[in-house]
PDB file with one MODEL, atoms N, CA, C and O in Angstrom:
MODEL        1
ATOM      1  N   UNK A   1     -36.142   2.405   1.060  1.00  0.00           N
ATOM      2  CA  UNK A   1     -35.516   1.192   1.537  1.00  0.00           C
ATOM      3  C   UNK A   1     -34.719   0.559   0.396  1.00  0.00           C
ATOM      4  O   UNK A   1     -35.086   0.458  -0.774  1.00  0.00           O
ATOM      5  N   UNK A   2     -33.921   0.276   0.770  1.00  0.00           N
ATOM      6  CA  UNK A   2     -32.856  -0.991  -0.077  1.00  0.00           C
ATOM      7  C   UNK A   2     -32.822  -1.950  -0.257  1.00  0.00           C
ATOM      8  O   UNK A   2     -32.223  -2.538   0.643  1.00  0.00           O
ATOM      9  N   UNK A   3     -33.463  -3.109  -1.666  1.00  0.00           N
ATOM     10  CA  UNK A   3     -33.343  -3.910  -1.762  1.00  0.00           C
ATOM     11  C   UNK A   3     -31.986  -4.707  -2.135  1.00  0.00           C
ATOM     12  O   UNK A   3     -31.113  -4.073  -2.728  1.00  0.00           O
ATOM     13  N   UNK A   4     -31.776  -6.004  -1.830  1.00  0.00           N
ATOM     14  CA  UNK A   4     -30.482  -6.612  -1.931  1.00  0.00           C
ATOM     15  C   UNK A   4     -31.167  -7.535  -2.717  1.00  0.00           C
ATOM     16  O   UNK A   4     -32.235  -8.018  -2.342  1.00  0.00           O
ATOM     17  N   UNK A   5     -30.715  -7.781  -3.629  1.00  0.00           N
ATOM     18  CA  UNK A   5     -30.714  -9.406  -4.606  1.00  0.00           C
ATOM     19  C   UNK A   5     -29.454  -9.905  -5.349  1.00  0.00           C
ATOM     20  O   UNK A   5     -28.552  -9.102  -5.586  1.00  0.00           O
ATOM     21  N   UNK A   6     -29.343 -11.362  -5.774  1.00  0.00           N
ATOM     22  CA  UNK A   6     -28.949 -11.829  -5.924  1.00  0.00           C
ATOM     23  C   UNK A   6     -29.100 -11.481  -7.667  1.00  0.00           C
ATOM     24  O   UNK A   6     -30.144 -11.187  -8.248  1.00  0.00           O
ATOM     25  N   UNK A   7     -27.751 -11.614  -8.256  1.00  0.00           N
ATOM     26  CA  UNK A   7     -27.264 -10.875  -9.388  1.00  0.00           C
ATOM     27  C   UNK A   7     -26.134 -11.469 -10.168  1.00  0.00           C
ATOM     28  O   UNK A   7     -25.098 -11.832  -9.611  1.00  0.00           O
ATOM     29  N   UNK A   8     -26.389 -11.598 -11.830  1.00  0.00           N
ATOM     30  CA  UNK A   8     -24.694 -12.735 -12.152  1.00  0.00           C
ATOM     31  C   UNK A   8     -24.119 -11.377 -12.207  1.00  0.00           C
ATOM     32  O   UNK A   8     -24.830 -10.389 -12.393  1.00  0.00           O
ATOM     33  N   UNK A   9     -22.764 -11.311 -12.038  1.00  0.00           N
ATOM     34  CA  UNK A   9     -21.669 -10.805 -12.232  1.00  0.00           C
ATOM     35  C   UNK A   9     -21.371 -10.051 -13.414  1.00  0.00           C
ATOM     36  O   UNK A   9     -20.143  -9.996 -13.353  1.00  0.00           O
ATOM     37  N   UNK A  10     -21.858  -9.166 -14.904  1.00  0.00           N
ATOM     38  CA  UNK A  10     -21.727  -9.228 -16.099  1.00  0.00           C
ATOM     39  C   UNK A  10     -20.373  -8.353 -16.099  1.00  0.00           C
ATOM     40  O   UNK A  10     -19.663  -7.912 -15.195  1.00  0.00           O
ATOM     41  N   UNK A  11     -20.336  -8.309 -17.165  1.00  0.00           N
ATOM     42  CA  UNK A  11     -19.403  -7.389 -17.229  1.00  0.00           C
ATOM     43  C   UNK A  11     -19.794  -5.880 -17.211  1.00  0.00           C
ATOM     44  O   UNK A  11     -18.901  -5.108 -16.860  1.00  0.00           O
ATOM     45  N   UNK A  12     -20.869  -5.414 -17.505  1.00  0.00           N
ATOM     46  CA  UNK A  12     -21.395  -3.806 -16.988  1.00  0.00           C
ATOM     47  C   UNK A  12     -21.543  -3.821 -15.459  1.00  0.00           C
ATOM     48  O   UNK A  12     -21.220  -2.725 -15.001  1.00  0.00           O
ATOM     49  N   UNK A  13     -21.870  -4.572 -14.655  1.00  0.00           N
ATOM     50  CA  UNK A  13     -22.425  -4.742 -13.082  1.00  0.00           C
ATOM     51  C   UNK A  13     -20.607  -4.323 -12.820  1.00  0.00           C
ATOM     52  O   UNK A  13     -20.299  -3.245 -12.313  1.00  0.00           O
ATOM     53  N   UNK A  14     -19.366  -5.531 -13.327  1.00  0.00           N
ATOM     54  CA  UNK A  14     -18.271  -5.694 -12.757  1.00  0.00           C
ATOM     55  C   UNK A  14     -17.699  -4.537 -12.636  1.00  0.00           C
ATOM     56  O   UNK A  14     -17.169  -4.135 -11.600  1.00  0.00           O
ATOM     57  N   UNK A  15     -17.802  -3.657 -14.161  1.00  0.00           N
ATOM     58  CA  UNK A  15     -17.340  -2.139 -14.686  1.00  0.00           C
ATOM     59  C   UNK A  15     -17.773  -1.455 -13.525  1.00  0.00           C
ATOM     60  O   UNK A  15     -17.034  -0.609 -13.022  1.00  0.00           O
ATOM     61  N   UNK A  16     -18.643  -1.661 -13.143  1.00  0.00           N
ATOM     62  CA  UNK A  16     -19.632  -0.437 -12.134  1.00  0.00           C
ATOM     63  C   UNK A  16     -18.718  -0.245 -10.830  1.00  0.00           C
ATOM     64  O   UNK A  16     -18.218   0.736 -10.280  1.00  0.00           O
ATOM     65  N   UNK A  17     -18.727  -1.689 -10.574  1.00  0.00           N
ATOM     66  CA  UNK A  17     -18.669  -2.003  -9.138  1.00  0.00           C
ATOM     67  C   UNK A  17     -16.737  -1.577  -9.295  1.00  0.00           C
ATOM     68  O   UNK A  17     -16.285  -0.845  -8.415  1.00  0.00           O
ATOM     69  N   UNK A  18     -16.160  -1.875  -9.959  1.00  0.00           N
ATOM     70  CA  UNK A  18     -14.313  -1.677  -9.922  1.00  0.00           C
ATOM     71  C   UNK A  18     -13.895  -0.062  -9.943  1.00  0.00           C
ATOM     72  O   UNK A  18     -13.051   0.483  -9.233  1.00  0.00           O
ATOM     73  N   UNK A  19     -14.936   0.684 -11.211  1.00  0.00           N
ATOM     74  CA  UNK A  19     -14.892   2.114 -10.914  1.00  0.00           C
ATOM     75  C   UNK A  19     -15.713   3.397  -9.982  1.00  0.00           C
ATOM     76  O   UNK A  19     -15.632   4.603 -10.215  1.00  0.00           O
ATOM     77  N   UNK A  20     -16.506   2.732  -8.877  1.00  0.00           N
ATOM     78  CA  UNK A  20     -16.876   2.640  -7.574  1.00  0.00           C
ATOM     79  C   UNK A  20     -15.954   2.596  -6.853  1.00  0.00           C
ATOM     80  O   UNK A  20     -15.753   3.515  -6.059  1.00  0.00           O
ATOM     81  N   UNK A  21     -15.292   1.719  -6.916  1.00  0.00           N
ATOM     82  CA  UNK A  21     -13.643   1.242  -5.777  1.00  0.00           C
ATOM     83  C   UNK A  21     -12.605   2.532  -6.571  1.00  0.00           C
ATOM     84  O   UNK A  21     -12.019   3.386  -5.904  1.00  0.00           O
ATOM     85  N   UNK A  22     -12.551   2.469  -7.761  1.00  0.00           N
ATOM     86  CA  UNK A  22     -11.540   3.414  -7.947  1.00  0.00           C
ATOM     87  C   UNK A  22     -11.576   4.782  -7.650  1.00  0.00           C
ATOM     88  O   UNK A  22     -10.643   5.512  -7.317  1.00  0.00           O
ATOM     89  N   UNK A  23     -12.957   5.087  -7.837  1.00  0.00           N
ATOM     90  CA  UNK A  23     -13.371   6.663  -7.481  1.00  0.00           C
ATOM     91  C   UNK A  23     -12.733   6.744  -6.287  1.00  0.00           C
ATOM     92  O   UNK A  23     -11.739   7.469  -6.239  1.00  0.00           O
ATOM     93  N   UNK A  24     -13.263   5.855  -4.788  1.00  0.00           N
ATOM     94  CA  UNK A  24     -13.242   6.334  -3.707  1.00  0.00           C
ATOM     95  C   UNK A  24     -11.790   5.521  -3.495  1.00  0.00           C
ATOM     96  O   UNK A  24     -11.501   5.581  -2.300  1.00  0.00           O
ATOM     97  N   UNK A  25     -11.077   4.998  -4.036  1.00  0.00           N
ATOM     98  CA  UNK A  25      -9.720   5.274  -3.326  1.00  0.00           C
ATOM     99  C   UNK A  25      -8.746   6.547  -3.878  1.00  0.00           C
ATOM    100  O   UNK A  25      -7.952   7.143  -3.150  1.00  0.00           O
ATOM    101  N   UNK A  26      -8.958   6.829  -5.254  1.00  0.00           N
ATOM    102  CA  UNK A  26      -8.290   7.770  -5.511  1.00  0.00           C
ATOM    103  C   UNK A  26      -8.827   9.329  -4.558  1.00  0.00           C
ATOM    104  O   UNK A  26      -8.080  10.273  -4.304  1.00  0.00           O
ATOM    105  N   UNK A  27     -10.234   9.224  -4.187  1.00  0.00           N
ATOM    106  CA  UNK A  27     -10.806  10.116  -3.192  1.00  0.00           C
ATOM    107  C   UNK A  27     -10.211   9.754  -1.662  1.00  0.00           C
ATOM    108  O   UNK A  27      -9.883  10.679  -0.919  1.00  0.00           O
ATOM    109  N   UNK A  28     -10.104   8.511  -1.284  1.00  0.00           N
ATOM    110  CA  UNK A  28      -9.249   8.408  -0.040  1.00  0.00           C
ATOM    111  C   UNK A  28      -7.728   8.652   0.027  1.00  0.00           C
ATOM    112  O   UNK A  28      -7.092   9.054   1.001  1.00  0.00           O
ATOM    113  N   UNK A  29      -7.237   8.309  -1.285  1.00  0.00           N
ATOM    114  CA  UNK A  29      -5.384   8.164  -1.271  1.00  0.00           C
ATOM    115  C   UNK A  29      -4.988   9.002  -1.818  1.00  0.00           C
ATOM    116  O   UNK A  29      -4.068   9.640  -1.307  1.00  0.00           O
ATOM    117  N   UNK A  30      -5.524   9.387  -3.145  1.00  0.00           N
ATOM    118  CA  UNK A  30      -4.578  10.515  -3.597  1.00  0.00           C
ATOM    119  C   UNK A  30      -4.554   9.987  -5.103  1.00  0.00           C
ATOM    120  O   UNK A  30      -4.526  10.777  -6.047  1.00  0.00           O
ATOM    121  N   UNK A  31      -4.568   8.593  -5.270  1.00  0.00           N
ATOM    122  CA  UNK A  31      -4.405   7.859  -6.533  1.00  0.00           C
ATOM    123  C   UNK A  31      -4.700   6.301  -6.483  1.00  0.00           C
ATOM    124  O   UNK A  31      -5.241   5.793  -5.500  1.00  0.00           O
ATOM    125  N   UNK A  32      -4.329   5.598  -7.558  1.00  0.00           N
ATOM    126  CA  UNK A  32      -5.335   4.229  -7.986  1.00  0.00           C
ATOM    127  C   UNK A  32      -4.415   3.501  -8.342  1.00  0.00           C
ATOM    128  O   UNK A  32      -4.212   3.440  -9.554  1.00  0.00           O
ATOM    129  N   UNK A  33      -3.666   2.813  -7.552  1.00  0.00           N
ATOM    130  CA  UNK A  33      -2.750   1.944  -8.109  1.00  0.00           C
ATOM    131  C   UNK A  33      -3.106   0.473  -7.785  1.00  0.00           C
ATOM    132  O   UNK A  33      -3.460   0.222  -6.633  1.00  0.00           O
ATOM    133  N   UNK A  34      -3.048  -0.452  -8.635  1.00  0.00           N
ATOM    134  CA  UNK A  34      -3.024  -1.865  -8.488  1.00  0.00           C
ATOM    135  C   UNK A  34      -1.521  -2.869  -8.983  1.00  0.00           C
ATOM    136  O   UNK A  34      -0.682  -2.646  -9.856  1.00  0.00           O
ATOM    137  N   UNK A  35      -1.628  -3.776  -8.201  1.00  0.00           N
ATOM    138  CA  UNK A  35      -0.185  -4.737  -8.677  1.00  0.00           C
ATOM    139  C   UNK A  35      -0.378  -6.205  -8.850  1.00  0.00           C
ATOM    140  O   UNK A  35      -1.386  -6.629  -8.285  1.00  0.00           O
ATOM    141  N   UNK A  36       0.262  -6.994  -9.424  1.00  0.00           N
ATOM    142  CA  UNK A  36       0.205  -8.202  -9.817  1.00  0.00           C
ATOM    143  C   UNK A  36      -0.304  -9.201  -8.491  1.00  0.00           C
ATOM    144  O   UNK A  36       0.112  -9.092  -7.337  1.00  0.00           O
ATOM    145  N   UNK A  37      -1.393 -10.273  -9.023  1.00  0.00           N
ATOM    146  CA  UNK A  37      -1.770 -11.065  -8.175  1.00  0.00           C
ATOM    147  C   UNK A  37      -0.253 -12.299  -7.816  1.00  0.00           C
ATOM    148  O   UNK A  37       0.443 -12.797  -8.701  1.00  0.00           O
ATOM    149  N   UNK A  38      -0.115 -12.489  -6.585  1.00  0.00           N
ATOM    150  CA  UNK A  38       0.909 -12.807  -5.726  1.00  0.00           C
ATOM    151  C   UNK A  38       0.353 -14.277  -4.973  1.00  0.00           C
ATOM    152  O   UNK A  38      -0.678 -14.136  -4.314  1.00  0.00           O
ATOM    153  N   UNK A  39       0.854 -15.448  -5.010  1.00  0.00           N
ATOM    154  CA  UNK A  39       0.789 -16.403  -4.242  1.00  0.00           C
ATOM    155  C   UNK A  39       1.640 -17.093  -3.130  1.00  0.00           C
ATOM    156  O   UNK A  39       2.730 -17.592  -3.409  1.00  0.00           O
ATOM    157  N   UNK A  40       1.145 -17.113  -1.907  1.00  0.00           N
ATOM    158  CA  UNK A  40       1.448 -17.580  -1.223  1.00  0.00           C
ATOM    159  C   UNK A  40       1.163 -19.040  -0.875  1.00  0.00           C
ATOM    160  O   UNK A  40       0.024 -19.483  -0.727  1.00  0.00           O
ATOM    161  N   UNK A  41       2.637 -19.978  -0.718  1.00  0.00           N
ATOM    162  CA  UNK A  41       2.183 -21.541  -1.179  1.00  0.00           C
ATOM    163  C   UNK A  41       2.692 -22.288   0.609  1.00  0.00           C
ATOM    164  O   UNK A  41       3.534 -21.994   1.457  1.00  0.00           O
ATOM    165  N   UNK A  42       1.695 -23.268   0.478  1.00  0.00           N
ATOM    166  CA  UNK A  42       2.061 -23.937   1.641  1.00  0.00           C
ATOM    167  C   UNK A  42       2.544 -25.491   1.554  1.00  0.00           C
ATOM    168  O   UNK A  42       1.793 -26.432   1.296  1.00  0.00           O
ATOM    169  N   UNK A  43       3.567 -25.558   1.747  1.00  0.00           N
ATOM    170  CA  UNK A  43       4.548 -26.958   1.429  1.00  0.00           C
ATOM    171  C   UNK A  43       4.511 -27.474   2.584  1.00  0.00           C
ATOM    172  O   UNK A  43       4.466 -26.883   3.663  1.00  0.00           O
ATOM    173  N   UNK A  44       4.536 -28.882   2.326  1.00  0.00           N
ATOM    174  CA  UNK A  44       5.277 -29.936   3.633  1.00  0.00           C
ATOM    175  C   UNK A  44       6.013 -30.594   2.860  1.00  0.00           C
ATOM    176  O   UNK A  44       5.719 -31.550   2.142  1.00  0.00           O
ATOM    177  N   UNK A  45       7.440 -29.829   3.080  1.00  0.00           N
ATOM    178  CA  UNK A  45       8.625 -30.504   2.704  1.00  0.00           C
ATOM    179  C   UNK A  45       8.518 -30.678   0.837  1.00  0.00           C
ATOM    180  O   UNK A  45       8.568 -29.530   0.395  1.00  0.00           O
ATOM    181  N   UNK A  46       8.447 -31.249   0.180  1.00  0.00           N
ATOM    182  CA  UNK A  46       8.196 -31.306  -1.121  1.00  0.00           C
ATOM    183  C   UNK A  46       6.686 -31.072  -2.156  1.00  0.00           C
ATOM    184  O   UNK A  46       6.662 -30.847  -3.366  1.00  0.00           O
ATOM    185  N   UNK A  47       5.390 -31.230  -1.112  1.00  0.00           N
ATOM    186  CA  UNK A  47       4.316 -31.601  -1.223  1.00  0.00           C
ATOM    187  C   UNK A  47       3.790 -30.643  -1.017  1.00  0.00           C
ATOM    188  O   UNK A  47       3.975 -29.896  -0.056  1.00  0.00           O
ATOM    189  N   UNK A  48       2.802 -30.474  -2.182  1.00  0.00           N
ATOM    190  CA  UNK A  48       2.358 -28.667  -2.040  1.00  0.00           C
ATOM    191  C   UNK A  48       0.388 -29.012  -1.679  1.00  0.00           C
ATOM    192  O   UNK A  48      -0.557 -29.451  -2.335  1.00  0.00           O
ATOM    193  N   UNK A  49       0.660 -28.364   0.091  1.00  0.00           N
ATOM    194  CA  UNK A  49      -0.478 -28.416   0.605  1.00  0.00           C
ATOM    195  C   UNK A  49      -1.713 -27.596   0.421  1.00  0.00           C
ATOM    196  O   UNK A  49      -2.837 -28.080   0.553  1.00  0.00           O
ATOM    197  N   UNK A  50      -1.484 -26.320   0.107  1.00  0.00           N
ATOM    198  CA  UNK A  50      -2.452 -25.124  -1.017  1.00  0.00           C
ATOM    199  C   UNK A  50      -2.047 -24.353  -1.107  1.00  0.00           C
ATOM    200  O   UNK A  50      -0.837 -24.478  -1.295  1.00  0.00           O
ATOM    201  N   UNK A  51      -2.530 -23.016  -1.072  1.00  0.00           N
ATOM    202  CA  UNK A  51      -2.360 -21.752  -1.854  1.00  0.00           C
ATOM    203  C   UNK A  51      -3.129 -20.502  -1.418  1.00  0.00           C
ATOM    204  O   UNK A  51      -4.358 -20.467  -1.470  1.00  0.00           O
ATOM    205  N   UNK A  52      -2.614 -19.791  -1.119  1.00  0.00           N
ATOM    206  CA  UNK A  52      -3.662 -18.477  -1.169  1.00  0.00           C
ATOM    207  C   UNK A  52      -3.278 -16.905  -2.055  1.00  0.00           C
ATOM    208  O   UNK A  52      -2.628 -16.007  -1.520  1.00  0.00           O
ATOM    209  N   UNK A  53      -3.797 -16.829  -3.398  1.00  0.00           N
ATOM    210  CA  UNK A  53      -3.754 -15.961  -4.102  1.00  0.00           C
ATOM    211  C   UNK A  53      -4.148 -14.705  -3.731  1.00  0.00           C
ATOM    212  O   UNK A  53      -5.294 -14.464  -3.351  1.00  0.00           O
ATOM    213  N   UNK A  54      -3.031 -13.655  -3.837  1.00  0.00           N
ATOM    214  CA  UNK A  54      -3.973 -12.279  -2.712  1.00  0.00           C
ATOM    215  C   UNK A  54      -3.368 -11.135  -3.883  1.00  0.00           C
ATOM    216  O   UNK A  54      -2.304 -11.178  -4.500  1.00  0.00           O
ATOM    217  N   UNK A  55      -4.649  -9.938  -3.942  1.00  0.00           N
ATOM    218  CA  UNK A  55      -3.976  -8.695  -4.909  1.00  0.00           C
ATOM    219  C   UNK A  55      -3.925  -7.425  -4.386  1.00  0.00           C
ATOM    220  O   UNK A  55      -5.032  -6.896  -4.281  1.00  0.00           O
ATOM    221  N   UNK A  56      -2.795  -6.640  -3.955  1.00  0.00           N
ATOM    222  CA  UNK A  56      -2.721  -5.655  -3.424  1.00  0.00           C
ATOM    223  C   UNK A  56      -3.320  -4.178  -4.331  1.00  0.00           C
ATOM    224  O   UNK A  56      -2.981  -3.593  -5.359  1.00  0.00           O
ATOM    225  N   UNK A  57      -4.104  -4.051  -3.559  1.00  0.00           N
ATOM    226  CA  UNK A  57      -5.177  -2.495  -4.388  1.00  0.00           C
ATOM    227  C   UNK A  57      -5.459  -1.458  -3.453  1.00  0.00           C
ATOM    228  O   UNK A  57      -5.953  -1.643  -2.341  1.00  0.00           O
ATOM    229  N   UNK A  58      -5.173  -0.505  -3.876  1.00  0.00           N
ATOM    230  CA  UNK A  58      -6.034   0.656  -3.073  1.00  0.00           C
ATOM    231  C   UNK A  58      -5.575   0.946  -1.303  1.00  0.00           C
ATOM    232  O   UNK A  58      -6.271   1.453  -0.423  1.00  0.00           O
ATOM    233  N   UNK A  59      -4.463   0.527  -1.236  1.00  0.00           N
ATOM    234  CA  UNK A  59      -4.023  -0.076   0.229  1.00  0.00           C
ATOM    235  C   UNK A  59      -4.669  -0.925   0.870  1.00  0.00           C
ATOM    236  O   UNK A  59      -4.954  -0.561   2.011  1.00  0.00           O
ATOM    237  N   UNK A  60      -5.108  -2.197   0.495  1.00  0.00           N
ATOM    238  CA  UNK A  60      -5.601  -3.291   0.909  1.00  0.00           C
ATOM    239  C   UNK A  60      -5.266  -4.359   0.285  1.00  0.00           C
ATOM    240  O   UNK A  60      -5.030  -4.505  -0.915  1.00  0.00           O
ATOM    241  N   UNK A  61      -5.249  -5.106   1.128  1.00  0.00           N
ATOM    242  CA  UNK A  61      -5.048  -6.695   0.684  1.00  0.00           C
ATOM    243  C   UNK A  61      -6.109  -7.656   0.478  1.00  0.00           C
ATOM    244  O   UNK A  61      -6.754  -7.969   1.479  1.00  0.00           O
ATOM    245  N   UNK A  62      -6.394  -8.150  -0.559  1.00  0.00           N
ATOM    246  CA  UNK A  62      -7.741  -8.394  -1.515  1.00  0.00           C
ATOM    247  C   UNK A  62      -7.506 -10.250  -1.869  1.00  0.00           C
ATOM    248  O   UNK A  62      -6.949 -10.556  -2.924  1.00  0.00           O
ATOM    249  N   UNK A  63      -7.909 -11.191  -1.045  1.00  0.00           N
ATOM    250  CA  UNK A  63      -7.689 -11.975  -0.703  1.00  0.00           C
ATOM    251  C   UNK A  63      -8.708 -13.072  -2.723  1.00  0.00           C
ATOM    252  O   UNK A  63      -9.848 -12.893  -3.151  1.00  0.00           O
ATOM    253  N   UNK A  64      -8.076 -13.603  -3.050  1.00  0.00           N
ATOM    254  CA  UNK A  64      -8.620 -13.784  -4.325  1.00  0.00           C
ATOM    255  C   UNK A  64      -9.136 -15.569  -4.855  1.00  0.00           C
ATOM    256  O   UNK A  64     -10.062 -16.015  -5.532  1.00  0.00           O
ATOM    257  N   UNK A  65      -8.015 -16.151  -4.147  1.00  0.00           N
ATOM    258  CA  UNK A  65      -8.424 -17.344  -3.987  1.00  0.00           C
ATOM    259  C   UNK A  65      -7.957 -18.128  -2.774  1.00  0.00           C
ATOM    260  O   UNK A  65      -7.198 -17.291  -2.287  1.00  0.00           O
ATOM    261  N   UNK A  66      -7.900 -19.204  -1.940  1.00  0.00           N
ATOM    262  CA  UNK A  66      -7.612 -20.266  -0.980  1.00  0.00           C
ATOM    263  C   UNK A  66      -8.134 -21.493  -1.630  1.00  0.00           C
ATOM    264  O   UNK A  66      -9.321 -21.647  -1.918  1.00  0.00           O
ATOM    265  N   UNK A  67      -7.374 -22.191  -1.806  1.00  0.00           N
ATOM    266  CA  UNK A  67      -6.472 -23.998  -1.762  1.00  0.00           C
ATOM    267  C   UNK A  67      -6.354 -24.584  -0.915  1.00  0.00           C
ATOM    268  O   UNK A  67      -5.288 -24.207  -0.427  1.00  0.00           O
ATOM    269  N   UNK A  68      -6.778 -25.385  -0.286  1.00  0.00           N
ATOM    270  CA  UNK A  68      -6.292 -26.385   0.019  1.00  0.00           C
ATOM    271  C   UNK A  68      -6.191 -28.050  -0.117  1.00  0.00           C
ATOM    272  O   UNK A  68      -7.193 -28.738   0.076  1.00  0.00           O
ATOM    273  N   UNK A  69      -5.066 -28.565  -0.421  1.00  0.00           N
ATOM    274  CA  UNK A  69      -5.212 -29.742  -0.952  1.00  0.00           C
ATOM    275  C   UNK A  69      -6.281 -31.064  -0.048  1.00  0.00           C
ATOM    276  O   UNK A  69      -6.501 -31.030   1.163  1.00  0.00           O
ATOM    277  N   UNK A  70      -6.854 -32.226  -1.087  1.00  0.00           N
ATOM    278  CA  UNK A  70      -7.563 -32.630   0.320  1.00  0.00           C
ATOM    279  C   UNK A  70      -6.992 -33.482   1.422  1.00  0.00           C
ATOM    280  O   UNK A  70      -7.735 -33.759   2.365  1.00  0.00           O
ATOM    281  N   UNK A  71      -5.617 -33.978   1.406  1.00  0.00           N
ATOM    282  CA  UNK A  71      -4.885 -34.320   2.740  1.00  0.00           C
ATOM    283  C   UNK A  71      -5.114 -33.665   3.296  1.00  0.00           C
ATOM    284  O   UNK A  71      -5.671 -34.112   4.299  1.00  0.00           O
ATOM    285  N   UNK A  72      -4.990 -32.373   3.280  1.00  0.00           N
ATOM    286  CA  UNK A  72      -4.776 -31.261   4.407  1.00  0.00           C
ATOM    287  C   UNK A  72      -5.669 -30.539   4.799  1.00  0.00           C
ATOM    288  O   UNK A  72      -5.409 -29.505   5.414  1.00  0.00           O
ATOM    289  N   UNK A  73      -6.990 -30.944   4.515  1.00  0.00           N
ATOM    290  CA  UNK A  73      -8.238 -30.111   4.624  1.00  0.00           C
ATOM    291  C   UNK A  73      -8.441 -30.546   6.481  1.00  0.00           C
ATOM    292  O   UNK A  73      -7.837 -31.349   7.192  1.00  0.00           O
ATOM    293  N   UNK A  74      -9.594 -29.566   6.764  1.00  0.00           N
ATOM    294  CA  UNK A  74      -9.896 -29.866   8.357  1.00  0.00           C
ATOM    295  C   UNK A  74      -8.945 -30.054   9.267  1.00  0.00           C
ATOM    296  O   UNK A  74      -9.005 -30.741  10.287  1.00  0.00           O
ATOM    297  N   UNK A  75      -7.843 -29.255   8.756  1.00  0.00           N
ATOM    298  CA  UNK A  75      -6.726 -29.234   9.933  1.00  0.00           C
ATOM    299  C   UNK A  75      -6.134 -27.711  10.484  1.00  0.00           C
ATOM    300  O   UNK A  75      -5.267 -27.435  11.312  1.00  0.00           O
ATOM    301  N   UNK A  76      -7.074 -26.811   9.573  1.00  0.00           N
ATOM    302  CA  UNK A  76      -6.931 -25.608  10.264  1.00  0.00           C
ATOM    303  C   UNK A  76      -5.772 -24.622   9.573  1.00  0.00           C
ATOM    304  O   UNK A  76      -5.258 -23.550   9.893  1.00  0.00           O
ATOM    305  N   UNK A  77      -5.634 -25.558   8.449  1.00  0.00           N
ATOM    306  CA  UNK A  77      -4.399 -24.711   7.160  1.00  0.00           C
ATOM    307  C   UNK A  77      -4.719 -23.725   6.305  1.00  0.00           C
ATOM    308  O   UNK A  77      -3.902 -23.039   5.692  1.00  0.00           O
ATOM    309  N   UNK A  78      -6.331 -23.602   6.229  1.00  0.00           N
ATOM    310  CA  UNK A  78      -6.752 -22.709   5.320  1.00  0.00           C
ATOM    311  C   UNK A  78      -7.111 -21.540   6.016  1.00  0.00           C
ATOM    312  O   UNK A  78      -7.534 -20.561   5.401  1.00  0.00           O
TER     313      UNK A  78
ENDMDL
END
């Protein structure tokens, strides 16, 4: 059986877990390419309502952070 626990992040756990992802996409695709994290911003008119930071890897879209300012919270923008 498999236990699940709760775990900080180190940097050997992170190593593990990124060349895990790399094995099996270069085993799904062919190769291992990653590209610059990219933001997408949400304005009203001059006024910057949030953000969602996303990084394209492995043929997926890897969603990294969401913003939203607090005017604009609970309105279904995030």
């Amino acid at each position: 059986m498999v236990d699940i626990k709760e775990q900080v992040l180190t940097k050997e756990l992170k190593k593990k877990i990124y060349e895990g992802f790399s094995h099996h996409a270069i085993e799904m695709t062919g190769h291992d390419e990653k590209f610059d994290s990219v933001a997408f911003v949400a304005m009203e008119g001059e006024t910057f309502a949030g953000a969602v930071v996303v990084e394209r890897f492995w043929h997926a879209l890897h969603v990294k952070y969401v913003y939203v300012s607090d005017h604009y919270r609970n309105q279904g923008l995030g």
